[in-house]
C-alpha positions, 0 to 999 in steps of 0.5 A: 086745316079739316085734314090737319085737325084729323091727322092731330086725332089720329096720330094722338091715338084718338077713333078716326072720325068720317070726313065730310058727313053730309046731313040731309033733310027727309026729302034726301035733299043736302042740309048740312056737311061737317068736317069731322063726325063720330056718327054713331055718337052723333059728335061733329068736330068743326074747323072754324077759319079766321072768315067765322068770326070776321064775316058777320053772315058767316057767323050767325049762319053758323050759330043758326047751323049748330043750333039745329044739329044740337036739336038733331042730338048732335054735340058740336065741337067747334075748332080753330088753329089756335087750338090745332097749334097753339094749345093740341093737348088741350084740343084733343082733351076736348074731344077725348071727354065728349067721346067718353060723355057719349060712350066710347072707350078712350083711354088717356095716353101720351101721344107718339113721337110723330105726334109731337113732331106734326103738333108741337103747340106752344113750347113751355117756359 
């Protein structure tokens, strides 16, 4: 799903975000990898599966992990596959924001034909 999300930022027209960033603590050693990270605007967009939320360990090492990249200066953007299929439009809106909160020049554009092919979200009545 971490692949699907990217190619729904990409096909839209949005920057390719670095895959797999890997955090590491003053001594080198591995803290944390998020999915997909705007380094130099220190945004990180996280897929969260269905086991987040149903996993109780899972989740609150979750809570404990974004709290501390948000006290690195990270903005956590945290996604799932209802966002990624249900509602691309509003998803990538989410992102396109916190890209322009954080300084990068993103301008609001109608996602390609091939776009709405991969992700074509809810249809409307």
């Amino acid at each position: 799903m971490e692949t699907r999300l990217r190619m729904l930022i990409v096909l839209a027209g949005l920057p390719e975000p670095t895959v797999g960033h890997v955090i590491r603590r003053e001594d080198g050693g591995w803290l944390h990898r998020i999915d997909l990270a705007y380094l130099g605007l220190l945004i990180a967009v996280e897929y969260d599966g269905r086991q987040h939320a149903e996993n109780t360990a899972q989740w609150n090492k979750d809570i404990r992990r974004r709290e501390d990249l948000e006290n690195r200066g990270w903005r956590v953007i945290v996604v799932t596959a209802e966002d990624v299929y249900g509602d691309p439009e509003e998803t990538l809106e989410r992102i396109r924001r916190i890209l322009r909160d954080r300084g990068e020049s993103v301008g609001r554009r109608r996602p390609s034909v091939e776009w709405h092919r991969c992700f074509p979200g809810r249809p409307t009545e």
